[in-house]
C-alpha positions in Angstrom: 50.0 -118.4 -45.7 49.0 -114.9 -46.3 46.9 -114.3 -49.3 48.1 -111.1 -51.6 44.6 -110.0 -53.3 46.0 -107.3 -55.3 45.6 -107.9 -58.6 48.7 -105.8 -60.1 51.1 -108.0 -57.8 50.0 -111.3 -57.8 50.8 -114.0 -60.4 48.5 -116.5 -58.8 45.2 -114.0 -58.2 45.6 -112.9 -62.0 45.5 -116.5 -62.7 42.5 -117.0 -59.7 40.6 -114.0 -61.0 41.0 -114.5 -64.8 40.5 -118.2 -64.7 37.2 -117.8 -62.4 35.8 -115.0 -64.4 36.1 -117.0 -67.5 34.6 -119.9 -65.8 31.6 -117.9 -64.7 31.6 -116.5 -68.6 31.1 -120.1 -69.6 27.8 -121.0 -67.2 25.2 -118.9 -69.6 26.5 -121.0 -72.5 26.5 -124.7 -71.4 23.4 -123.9 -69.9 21.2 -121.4 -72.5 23.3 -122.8 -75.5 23.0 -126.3 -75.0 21.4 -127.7 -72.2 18.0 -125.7 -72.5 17.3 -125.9 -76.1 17.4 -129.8 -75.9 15.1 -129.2 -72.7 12.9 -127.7 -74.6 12.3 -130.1 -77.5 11.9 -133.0 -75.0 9.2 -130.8 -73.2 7.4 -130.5 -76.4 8.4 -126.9 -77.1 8.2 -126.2 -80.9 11.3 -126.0 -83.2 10.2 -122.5 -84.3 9.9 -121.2 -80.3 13.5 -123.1 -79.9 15.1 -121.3 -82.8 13.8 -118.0 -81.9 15.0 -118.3 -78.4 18.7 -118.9 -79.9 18.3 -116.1 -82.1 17.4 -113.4 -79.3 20.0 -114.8 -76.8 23.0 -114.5 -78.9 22.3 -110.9 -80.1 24.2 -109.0 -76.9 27.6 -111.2 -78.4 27.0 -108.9 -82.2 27.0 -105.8 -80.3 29.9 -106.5 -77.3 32.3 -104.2 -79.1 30.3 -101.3 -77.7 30.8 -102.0 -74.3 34.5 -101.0 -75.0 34.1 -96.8 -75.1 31.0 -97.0 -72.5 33.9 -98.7 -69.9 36.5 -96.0 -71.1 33.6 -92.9 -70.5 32.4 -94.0 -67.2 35.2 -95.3 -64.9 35.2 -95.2 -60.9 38.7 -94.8 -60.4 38.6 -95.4 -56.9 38.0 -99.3 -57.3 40.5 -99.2 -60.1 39.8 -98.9 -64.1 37.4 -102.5 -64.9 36.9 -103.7 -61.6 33.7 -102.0 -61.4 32.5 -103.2 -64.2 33.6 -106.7 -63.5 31.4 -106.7 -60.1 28.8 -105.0 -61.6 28.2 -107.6 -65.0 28.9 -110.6 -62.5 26.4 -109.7 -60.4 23.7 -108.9 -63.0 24.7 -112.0 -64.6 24.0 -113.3 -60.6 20.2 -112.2 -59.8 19.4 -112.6 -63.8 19.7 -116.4 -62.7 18.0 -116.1 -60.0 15.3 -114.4 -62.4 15.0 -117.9 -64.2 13.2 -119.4 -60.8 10.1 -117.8 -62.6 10.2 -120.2 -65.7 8.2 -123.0 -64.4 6.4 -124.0 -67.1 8.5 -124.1 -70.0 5.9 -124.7 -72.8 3.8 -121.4 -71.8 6.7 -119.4 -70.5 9.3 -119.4 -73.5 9.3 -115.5 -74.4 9.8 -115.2 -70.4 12.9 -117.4 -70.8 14.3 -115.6 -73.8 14.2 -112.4 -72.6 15.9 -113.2 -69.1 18.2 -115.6 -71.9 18.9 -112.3 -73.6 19.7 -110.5 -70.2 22.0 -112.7 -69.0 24.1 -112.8 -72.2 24.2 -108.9 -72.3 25.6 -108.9 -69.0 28.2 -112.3 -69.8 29.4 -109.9 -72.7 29.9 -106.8 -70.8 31.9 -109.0 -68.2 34.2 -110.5 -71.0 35.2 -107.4 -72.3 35.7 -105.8 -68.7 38.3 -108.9 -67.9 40.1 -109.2 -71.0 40.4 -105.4 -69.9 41.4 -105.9 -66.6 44.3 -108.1 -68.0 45.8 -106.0 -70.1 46.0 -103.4 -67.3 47.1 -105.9 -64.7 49.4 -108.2 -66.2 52.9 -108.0 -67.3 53.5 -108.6 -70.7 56.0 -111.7 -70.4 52.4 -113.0 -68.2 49.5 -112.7 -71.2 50.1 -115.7 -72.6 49.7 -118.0 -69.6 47.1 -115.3 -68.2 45.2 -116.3 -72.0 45.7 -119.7 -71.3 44.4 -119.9 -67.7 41.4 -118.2 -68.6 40.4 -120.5 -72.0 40.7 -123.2 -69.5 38.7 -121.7 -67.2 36.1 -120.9 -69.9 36.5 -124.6 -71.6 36.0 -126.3 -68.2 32.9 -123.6 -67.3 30.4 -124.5 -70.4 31.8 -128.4 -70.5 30.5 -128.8 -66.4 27.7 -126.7 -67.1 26.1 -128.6 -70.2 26.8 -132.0 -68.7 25.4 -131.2 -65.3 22.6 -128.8 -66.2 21.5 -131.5 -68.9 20.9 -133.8 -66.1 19.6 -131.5 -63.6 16.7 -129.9 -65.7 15.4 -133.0 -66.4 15.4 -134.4 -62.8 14.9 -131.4 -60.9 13.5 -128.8 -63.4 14.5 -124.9 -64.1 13.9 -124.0 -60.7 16.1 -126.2 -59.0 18.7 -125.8 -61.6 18.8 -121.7 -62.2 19.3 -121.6 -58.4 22.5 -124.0 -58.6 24.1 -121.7 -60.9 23.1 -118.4 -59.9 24.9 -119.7 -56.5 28.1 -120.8 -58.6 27.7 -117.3 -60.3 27.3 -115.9 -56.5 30.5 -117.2 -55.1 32.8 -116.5 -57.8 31.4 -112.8 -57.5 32.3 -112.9 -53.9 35.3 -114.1 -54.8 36.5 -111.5 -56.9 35.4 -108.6 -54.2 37.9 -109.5 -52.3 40.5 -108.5 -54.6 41.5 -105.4 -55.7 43.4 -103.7 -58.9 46.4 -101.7 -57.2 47.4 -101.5 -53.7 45.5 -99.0 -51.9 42.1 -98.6 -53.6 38.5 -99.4 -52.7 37.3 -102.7 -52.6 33.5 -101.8 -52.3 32.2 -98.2 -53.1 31.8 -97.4 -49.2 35.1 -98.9 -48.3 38.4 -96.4 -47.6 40.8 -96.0 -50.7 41.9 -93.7 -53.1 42.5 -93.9 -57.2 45.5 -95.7 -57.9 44.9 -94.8 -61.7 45.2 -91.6 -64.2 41.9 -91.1 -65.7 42.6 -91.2 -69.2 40.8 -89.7 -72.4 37.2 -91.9 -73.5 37.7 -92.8 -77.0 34.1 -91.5 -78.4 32.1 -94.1 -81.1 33.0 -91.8 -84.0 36.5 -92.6 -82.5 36.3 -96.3 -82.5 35.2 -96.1 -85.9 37.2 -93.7 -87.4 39.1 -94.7 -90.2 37.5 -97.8 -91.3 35.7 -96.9 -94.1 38.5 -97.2 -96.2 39.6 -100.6 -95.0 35.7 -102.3 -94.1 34.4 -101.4 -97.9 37.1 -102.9 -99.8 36.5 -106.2 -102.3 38.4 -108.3 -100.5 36.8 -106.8 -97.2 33.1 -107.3 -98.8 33.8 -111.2 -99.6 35.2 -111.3 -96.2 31.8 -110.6 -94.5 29.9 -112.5 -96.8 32.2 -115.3 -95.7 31.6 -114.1 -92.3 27.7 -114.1 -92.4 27.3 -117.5 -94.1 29.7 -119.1 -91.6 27.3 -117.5 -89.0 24.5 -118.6 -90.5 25.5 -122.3 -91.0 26.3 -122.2 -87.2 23.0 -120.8 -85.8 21.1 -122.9 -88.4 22.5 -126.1 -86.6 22.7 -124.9 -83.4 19.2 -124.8 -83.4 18.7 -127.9 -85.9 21.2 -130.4 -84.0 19.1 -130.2 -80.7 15.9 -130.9 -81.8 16.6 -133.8 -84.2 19.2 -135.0 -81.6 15.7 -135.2 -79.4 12.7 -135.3 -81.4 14.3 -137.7 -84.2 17.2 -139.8 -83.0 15.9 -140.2 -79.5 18.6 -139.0 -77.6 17.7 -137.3 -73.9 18.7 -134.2 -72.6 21.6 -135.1 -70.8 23.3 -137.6 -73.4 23.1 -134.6 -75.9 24.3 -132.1 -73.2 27.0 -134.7 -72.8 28.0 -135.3 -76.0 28.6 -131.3 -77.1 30.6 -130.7 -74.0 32.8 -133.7 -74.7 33.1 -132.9 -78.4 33.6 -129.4 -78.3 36.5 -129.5 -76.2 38.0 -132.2 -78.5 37.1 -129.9 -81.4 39.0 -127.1 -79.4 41.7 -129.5 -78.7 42.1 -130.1 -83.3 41.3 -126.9 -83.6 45.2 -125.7 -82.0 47.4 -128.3 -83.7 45.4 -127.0 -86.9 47.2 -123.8 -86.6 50.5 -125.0 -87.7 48.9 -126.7 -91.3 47.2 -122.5 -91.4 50.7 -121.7 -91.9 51.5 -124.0 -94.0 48.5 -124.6 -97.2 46.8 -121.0 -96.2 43.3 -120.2 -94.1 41.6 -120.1 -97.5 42.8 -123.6 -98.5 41.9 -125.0 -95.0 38.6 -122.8 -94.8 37.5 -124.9 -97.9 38.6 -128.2 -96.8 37.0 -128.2 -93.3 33.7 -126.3 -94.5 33.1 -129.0 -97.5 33.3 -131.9 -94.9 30.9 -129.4 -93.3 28.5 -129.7 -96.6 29.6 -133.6 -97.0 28.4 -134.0 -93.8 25.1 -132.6 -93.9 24.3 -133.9 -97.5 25.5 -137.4 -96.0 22.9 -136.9 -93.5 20.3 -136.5 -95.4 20.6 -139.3 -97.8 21.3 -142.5 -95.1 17.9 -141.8 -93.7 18.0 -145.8 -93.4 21.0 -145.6 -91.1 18.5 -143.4 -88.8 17.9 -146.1 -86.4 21.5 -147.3 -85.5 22.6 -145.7 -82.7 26.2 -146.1 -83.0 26.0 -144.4 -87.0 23.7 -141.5 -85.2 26.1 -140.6 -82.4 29.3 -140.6 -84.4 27.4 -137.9 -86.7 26.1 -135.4 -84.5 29.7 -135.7 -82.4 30.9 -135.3 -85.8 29.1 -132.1 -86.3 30.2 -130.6 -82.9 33.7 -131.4 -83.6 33.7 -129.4 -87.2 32.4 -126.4 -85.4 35.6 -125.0 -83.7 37.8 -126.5 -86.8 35.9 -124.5 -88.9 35.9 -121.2 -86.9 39.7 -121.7 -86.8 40.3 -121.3 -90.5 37.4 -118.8 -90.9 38.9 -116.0 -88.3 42.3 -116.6 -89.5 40.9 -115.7 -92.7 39.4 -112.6 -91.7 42.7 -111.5 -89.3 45.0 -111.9 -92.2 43.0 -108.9 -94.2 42.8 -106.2 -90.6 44.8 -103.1 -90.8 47.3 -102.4 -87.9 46.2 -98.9 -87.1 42.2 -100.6 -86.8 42.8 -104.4 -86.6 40.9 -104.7 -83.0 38.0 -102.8 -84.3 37.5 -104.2 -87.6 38.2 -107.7 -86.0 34.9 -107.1 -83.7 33.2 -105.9 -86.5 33.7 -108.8 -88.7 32.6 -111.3 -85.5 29.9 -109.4 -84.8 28.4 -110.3 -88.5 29.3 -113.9 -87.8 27.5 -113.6 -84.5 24.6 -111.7 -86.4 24.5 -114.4 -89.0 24.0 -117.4 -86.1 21.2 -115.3 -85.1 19.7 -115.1 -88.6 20.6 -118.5 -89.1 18.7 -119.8 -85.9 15.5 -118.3 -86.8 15.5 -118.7 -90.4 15.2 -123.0 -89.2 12.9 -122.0 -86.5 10.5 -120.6 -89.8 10.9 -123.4 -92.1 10.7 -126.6 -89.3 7.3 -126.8 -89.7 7.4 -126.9 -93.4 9.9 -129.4 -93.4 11.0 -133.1 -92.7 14.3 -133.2 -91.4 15.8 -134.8 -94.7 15.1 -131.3 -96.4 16.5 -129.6 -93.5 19.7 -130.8 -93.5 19.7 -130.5 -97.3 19.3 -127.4 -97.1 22.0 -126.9 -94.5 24.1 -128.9 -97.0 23.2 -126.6 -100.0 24.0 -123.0 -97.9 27.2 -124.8 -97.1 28.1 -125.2 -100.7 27.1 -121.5 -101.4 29.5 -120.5 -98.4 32.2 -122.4 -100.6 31.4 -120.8 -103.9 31.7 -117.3 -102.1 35.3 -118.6 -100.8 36.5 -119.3 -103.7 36.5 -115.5 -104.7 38.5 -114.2 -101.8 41.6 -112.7 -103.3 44.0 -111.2 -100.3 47.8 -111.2 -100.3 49.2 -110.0 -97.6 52.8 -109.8 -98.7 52.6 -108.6 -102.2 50.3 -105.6 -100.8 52.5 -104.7 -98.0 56.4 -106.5 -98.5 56.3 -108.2 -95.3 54.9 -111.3 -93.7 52.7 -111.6 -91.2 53.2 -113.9 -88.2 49.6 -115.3 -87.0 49.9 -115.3 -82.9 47.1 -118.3 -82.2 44.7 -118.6 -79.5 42.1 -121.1 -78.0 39.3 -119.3 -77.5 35.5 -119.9 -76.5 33.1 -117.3 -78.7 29.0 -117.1 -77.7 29.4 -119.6 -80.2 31.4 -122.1 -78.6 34.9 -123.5 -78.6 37.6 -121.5 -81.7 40.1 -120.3 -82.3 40.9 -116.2 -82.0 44.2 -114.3 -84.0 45.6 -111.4 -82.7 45.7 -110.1 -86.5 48.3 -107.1 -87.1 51.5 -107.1 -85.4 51.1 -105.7 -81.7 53.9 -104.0 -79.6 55.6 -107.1 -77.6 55.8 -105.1 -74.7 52.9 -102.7 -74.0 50.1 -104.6 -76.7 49.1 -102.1 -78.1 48.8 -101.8 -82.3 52.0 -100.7 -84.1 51.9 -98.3 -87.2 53.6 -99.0 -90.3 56.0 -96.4 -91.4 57.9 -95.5 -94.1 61.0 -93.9 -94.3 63.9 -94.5 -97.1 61.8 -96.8 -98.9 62.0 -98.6 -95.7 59.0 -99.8 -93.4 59.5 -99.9 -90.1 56.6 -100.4 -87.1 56.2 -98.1 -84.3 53.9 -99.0 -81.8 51.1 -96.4 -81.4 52.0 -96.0 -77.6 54.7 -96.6 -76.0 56.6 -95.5 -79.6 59.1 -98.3 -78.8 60.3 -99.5 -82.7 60.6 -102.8 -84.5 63.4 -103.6 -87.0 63.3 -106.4 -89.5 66.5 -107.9 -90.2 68.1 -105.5 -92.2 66.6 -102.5 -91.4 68.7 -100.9 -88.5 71.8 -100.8 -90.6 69.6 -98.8 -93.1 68.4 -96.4 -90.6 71.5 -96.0 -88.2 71.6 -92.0 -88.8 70.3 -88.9 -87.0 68.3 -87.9 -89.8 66.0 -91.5 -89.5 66.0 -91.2 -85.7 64.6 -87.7 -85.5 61.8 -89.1 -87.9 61.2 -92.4 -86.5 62.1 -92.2 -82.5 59.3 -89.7 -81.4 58.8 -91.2 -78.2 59.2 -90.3 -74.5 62.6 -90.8 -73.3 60.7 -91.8 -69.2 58.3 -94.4 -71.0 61.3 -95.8 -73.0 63.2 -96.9 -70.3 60.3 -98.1 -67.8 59.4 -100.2 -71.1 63.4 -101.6 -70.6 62.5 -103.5 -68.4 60.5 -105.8 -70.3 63.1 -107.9 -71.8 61.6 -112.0 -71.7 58.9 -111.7 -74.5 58.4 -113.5 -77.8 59.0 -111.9 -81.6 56.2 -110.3 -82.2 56.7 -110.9 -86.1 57.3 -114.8 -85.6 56.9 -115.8 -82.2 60.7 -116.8 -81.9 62.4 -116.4 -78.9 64.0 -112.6 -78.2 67.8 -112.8 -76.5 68.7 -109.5 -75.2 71.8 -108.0 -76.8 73.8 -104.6 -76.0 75.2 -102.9 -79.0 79.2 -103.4 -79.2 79.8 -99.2 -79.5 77.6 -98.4 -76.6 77.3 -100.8 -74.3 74.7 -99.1 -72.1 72.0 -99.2 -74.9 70.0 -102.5 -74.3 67.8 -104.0 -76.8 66.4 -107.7 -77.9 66.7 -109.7 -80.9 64.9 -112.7 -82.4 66.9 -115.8 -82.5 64.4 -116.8 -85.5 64.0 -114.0 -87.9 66.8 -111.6 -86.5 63.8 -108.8 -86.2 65.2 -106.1 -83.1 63.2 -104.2 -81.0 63.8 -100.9 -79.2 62.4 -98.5 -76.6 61.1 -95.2 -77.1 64.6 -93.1 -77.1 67.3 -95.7 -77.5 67.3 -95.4 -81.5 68.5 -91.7 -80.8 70.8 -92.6 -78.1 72.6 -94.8 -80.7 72.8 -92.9 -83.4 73.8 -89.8 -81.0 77.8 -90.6 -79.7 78.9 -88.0 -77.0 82.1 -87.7 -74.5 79.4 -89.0 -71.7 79.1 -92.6 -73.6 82.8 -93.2 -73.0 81.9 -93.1 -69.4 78.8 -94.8 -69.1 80.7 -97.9 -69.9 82.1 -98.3 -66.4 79.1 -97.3 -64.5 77.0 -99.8 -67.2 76.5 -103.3 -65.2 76.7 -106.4 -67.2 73.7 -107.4 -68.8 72.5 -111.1 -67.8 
């Protein structure tokens, strides 16, 4: 059987290369995340060196959202738009493991392990955001949604294996042994992946033969990316919102680095039953964290944001105060899985929250923005316990993880954000299992997005009507309703500004899902002009159509009588 390795025309490599990737995203966590810092505490390492170490390490996930314009500024062309940057993350993220052979001694050597911690995340970043990329320019659009699934998987399986088996191997073998397994894993998935290539025809290494496949397009600058936030990032409801954001953070990085050492120090677990028990957990906590989505829909993310982070505060509180239960194993174990399981149910609710309030024309951007103060926050949150462990028994600690959980609550409570009364339309949340730095959750995909090319759609209005255009391919959605509204010459001159080329390339996209409600689309002709094409939800009756087919149906002519009998069927 002959293997296709081009990326742009194989299903299965998109799935190979997406799902591998992913996989090789997910090694730095199980193994930094989880595995090391309960290494650590059993090798005596102090709580405050532990907690600083988490801090450090996360820092490169904050700041991933400037990798974006760097990758769209420098591009070699001739081994296709990402893949470059793909090869060259993976194998940083490669020899930075190898780097970790140098931390014998764990106890003297802890700023050496943080900083080649903190090098191996910046390159895991840059080589997430270079293969969610990748996909976009790859993959069909009737393919992202398995394409998103394959690669959770892959990420979910990658930090799972990796805590469990790095858990057991640093305590048996030591770093040594155990940064050489996975900077060998890391190795042969980025072998792997140089085998294949983006579009027929170009490079697969820098001195092999090919040519650019792909237009260089224009590098959005940082004052770009930027632009037009203000108005949106410094609202009230916007303010709250990051608040919300930091204090979720900080809850996060506060036990992250808490959980470990107690789980060690206190309850007497070893490294590989609490490397273990998170990898189990978390992917049960991803597993809730999906079939929450539907009761989002239902009671709001601010309702369910307060539920799940007050069991979050009843937890810890509850904690704290059955200090004479501290010695049954059974009680200690169902807590600390406990704890790992409320993680991702949390983030859930808490990013729906902050997706609901992002603007169309900026919702990536201000989406990254708010993350990264949830990823800042862990940080914060990781060293502020690293500072106070020594002045504290563990019964404060957890109070006091009980009592910022409680403030995170109160601060809830004054989000005020109502989507539908501020823009007369509902939104349709499109859920996602995803992993974070921070573990297993749950992403949005916030404003509505063009269903066939992705990309954000503009609200606008035009006889008291709003209607979304999608920023590029100009291909316009209708809400039920709306077309008969706008049917004249008059709204298609305003609305259909779109190349006529692009509009029917885009055609032939026609198996996609609503992109207001995720119903299913059935592709429809109109009854007067048969030739014109379009889709419509079976759900919400929303339509969508490509760049030049409004005019063309508004626009009757001698030549649509004809077209009729050249017009195939549609199927």
């Amino acid at each position: 059987m002959t293997i296709n390795w081009v990326l742009a025309e194989s299903s299965r490599m998109r799935y190979a290369a997406g799902s591998s990737m992913y996989f090789a995203q997910g090694i730095p966590y199980g193994l930094m995340n989880i595995a090391v810092p309960a290494w650590l505490a059993s090798q005596g390492v102090g709580a405050g060196q532990i907690a600083t170490f988490l801090a450090v390490i996360i820092l490169p996930w904050a700041f991933k959202l400037l990798s974006g314009p760097l990758m769209d500024r420098y591009q070699f062309l001739a081994m296709g738009r990402r893949r470059p940057w793909v090869l060259g993350a993976q194998l940083g993220m490669t020899l930075s493991f190898f780097g970790l052979v140098l931390v014998d001694n764990p106890v003297e050597q802890v700023g050496l392990l943080t900083v080649l911690g903190l090098l191996i995340n910046v390159f895991a970043a840059t080589q997430d955001v270079a293969v969610d990329g990748l996909a976009i320019e790859v993959t069909p659009v009737d393919e992202q949604g398995r394409l998103n699934g394959f690669m959770v998987f892959g990420k979910a399986i990658g930090w799972a294996v990796t805590s469990a088996v790095s858990g057991m191997m640093l305590v048996t073998f030591g770093m040594g042994v155990t940064a050489l397994v996975a900077a060998v894993v890391q190795a042969v998935f980025l072998l792997g992946f140089m085998m294949t290539v983006e579009h027929r025809g170009e490079r697969r290494l820098p001195w092999s033969t090919g040519a650019a496949m792909s237009e260089r397009r224009a590098a959005a600058s940082f004052a770009d990316v930027f632009k037009g936030l203000n108005a949106v990032l410094w609202s009230r409801v916007s303010l709250i919102l990051m608040a919300i954001m930091l204090f979720d953070g900080f809850i996060s990085g506060y036990g992250h680095a808490l959980m470990p050492i107690a789980a060690i120090n206190l309850f007497g677990f070893t490294t590989p039953e609490w490397s273990q028990l998170v990898a189990v957990m978390g992917l049960a906590g991803a597993a809730v964290a999906l079939a929450l989505g539907p009761m989002i829909d239902r009671f709001g993310a601010k309702r369910m944001l307060i539920l799940t982070v007050s069991l979050v505060a009843i937890h810890a509180i509850l904690l704290a105060q059955t200090q004479f239960l501290w010695e049954n194993t059974t009680y200690v174990r169902v807590m600390l899985a406990a704890w790992v399981l409320l993680g991702p149910v949390t983030m859930v609710c808490m990013i729906a929250l902050a997706m609901a309030i992002c603007s169309s024309a900026n919702s990536a951007t201000q989406f990254a923005i708010y993350m990264s103060v949830a990823n800042l926050g862990a940080s914060a949150g990781s060293k502020s316990y690293g500072m106070i462990a020594e002045q504290t028994s563990y019964v404060e600690a957890y109070l006091l993880l009980g009592a910022i959980t409680v403030t995170m609550i109160f601060i809830t409570l004054f989000h005020r954000h109502r989507p539908a009364e501020q823009t007369g339309r509902k939104r349709a949340p499109s859920y996602t299992v995803g992993m974070g730095a921070g573990g297993s959750g749950m992403y949005f995909s916030g404003a509505m997005r063009c269903p066939k090319c992705r990309a954000d759609m503009e609200q606008v209005m035009i006889d008291n009507t709003e209607v979304d255009r999608c920023f590029s391919c100009h291909g316009l959605w209708f809400d039920a309703g709306e077309l008969s509204k706008l049917r004249t010459k008059e709204a298609a001159a305003a609305l259909d500004i779109g190349d006529i080329k692009t509009g029917k390339t885009q055609n032939r996209v026609d198996n996609y899902r609503c992109p207001r409600c995720a119903g299913p689309m059935h592709r429809m002709v109109d009854p007067e002009q048969p030739h014109i094409w379009f889709e419509q939800c079976g759900s919400c009756r929303g339509s969508f159509f490509d760049a030049g087919e409004l005019t063309d149906l508004v626009t009757v002519s001698v030549g649509d009588f004809f077209k009729r009998f050249v017009t195939p069927e549609r199927r």
